[in-house]
Structure formats: C-alpha cells, structure tokens
GUBASE-308464 format. One record per residue: residue in one letter; x, z, y of N, C-alpha, C in turn. Coordinates in steps of 0.1 Angstrom, whole numbers, plus 5000, padded with zeros to 4 digits. Atoms other than C-alpha are relative to their C-alpha. Example, Ala and Ser with C-alpha at 12.3 -4.5 7.8 and 13.67 -1.06 7.14 Angstrom:
// GUBASE-308464
A500950004988512350784955500950005012 S499150004989513750714989499250085011 
//
This chain:
// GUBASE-308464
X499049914994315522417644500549945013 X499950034988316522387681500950135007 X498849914992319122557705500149955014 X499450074980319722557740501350055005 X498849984996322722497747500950025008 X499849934984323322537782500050145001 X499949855001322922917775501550024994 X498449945007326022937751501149965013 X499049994989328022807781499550135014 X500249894988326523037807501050124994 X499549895002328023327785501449965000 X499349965000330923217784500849975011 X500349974990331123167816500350155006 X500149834998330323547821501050054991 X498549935006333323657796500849965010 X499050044992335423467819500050075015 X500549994983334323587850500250194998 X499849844997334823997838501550054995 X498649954997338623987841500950084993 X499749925007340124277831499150094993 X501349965004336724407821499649964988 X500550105011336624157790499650064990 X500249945014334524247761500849934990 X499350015016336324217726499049914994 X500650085010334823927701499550094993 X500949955004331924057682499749924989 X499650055013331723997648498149904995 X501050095001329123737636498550054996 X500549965010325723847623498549894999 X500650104998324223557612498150024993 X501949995001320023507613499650085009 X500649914993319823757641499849945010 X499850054988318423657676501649995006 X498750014997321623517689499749925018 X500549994986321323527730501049845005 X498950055002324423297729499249815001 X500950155005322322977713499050044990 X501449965008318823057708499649884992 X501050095009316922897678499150034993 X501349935002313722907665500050074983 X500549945010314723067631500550104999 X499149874998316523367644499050104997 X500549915003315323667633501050155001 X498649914999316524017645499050144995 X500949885008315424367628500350115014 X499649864990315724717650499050104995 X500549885008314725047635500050105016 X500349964994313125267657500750145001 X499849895002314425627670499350115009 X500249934992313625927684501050165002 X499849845000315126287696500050075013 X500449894991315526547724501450005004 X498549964995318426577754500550114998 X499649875004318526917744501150014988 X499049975018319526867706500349844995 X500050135006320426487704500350004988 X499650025014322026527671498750074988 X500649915008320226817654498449904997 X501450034993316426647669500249854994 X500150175003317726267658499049924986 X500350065015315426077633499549895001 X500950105002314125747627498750044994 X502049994998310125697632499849924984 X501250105003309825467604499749855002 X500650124993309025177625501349905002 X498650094994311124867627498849885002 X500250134992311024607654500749864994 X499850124996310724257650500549875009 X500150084987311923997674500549854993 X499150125002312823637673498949915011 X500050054988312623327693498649924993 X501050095002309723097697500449885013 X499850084993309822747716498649895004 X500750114995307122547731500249885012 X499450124984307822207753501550034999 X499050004994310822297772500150205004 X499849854996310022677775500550094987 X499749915010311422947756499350175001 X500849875002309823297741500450084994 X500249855007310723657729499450044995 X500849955010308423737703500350124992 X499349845003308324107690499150044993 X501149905003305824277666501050094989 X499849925010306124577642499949954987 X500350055011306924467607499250104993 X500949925008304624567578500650104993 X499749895009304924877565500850115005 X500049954990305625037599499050115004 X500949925003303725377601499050025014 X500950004995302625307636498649855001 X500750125002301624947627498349985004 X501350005004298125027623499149995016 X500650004993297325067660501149895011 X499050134990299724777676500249874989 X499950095012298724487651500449905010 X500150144994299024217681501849974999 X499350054996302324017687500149985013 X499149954984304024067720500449885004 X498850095001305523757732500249965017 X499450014986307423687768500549895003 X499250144998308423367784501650055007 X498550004988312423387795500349855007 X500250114993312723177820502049985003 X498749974999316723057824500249915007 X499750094996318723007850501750025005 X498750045000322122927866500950124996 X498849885009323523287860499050145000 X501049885004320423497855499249964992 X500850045003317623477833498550095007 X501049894995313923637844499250034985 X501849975018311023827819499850055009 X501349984993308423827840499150065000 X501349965009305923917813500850134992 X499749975010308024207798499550144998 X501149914994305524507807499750044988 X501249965012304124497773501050034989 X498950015013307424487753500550124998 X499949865004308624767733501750025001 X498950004997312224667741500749955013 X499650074987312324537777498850115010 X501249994989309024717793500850095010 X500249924986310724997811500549955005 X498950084991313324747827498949985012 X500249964985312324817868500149834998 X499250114993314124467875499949904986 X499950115010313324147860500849925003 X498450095007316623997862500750054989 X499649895009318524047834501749875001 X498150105000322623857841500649964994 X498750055008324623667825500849975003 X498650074993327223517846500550165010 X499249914993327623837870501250114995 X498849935006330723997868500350174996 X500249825001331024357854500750075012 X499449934992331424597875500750085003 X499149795005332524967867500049984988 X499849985009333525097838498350134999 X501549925002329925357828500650084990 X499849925012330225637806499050064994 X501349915005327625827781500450115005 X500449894993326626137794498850094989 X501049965007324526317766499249895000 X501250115000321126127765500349865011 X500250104988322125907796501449905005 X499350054996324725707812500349995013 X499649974984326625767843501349925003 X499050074995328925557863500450095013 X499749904989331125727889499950094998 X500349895003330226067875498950045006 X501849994997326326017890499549914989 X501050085010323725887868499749885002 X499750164999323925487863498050005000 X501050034998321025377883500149885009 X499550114988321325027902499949894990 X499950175009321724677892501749994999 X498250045007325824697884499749944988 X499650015018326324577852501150044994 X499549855004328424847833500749914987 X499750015019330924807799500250145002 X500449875003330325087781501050024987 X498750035011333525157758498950044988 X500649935013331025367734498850064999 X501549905004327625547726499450024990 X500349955016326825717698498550115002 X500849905007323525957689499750004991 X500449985012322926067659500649874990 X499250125011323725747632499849905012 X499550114990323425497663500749995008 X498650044992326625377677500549874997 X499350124993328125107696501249995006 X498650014994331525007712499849905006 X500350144994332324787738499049905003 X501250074996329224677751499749995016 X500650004991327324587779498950065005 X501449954998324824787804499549935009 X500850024988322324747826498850124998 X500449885001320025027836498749985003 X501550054991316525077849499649975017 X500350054978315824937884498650005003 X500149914999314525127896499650164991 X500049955009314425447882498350075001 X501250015000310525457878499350124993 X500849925012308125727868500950134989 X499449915009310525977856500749944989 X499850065010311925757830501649925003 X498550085001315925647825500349934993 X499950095012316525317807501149925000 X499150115000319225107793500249874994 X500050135006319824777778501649994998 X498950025005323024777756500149864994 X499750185004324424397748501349984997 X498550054994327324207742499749855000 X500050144999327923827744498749934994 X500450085009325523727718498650124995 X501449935008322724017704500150155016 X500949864997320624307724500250104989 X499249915009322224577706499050144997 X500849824998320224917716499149975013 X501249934985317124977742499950104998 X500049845002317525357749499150055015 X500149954985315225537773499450164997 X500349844996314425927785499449995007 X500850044995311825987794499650205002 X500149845000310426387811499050015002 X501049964998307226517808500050115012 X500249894990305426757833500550145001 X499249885001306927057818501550065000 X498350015001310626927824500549954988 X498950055012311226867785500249844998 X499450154998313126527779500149974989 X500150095018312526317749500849885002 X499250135005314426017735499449884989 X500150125010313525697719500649885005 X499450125002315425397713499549894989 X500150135013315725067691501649974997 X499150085003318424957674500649894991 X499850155003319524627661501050094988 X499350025010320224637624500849894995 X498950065005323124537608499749894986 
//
C-alpha cells in the first residue's frame, strides 16, 4: 500500500486558496479512489447513465454498466486504471483495461493519455487543477452548465452549489468543463476535495437531437 503525499497537501492548498468560494467537508467514503492521497488499494465504482435534454427526467435510466477505476503505481509514476466490471451488458465488446499515466505537478496535474477513457476522454484540455482558485459561482442549466448566464465553456473552475438528473445528485462541488468545446459535444467533470464525483456529457447528433450520458460515483 503506498500514498503520495505531496498530493494531500496540494489540495489543501486549493481549499485555502478559494476564499469565500470554500467547499464544505465531504463526508468520508472509505476504499474509493481518494484524489487527496492516492493508494494502490482504492477502488471506486460508477454506474453508468443515460437520457435526452428534451426529457432529462422522464428519458433518465441506468445502462447497466458500472465503471471501475482505481490507482495503479509503478516506480515513481502513478496510473488511473478503468475497466467495465463483470456483468456489465456492454462488457462484451470493451474487455481491455484502460489505464493513463497522471503526471503531478506544483498545482496542476496532466492526462496525457486520457483519449481512451470513459471518464476523462472528452476533456479538450489536459490540465486538470488543483491549487487554482475558483472562479465563479456555475449554475445547472437543464442538461448543461452555465456560468454568467452563457454556457460554461473555458478553463475557470466553477462550484456548482447543486446538480441533480434523474436519481443523480450532487452539492457543493467542483467544475471544470470541456476545453474546448469540441465536435458538438459539452462535458463536465464534477469533484470535490477528495473523489471525481460525476462525468456528464451532451452530446448532438446531425439531426439536432441531444443525448446524455454520464457516470456516477457510487456511494
């Protein structure tokens, strides 16, 4: 078992540094990837979703499918490891393991490799911050999230008092969006101090209609 310690100070760090912006303490959940002080026996679950900006509620249902993630460590490097657990109904055509090097540093980390990931790929921008200071306050917007009353697209980093679809809901978290907003597709990355909470993204086909799938981090 191993931890890098230097991470748990970066964050807190980054609490200190978002002022009156401060997230609220977040209640423990122990054996889950913990971003805080990674170690190699973390293990984090996330059930998969899908629905429609039209009918988020009515349209909302879990696929089925839950994501795996936990850390792996070789040498001095660290890795995000991700596959579909068994008994996942898309399992059958994504048997490989996914895994990404994070590379960390004084108040950012990079994923380089995260193209292939089912929780990081649409992220435009391979930084992902820890020490920068929040910015705006963000608000849900149906399927999306808007800061300023325009659609949150940029590299701010956002608290998000709340987001709810269907049975997934969050408080008091952190965003960051897609950078750019690539290929028709709007993505977010919900957090707080310590767990990747929600990856939500929209995405519009050629005919205009807008679908939804997410992940979310079981409890």
């Amino acid at each position: 078992m191993t931890a890098l310690r230097p991470f748990s100070l970066l964050l807190l760090v980054l609490l200190a540094a978002c002022s009156a912006l401060e997230l609220p303490e977040k209640e423990s959940r122990p054996g889950a990837v913990d971003f805080s002080q990674p170690q190699t026996d973390q293990l984090s679950r996330y059930r998969i979703y899908s629905t429609t900006c039209n009918k988020l509620d009515e349209d909302f249902e879990w696929t089925g499918d839950t994501l795996l993630l936990w850390w792996e460590q070789q040498d001095d490097r660290w890795y995000l490891a991700e596959a579909l657990s068994q008994g996942s109904p898309n399992k059958g055509w994504q048997l490989d393991t996914f895994r990404q090097e994070v590379r960390f540093h004084a108040d950012y980390c990079l994923l380089p490799q995260r193209f292939g990931s089912r929780l990081f790929g649409f992220y435009g921008n391979d930084t992902l911050w820890l020490q920068k200071p929040i910015d705006a306050r963000v608000k849900q917007n149906d399927c999306r999230i808007d800061i300023g009353g325009e659609q949150f697209i940029g590299e701010e980093l956002g608290l998000l008092p709340d987001f709810r679809i269907g049975e997934v809901e969050v408080k008091e978290v952190m965003a960051v969006s897609c950078v750019p907003n690539m290929f028709s597709v709007s993505g977010y990355l919900l957090y707080d101090s310590r767990y990747l909470q929600v990856s939500h993204w929209v995405a519009e086909d050629l005919a205009g209609s807008e679908t939804v799938n997410g992940l979310f981090l079981m409890k």
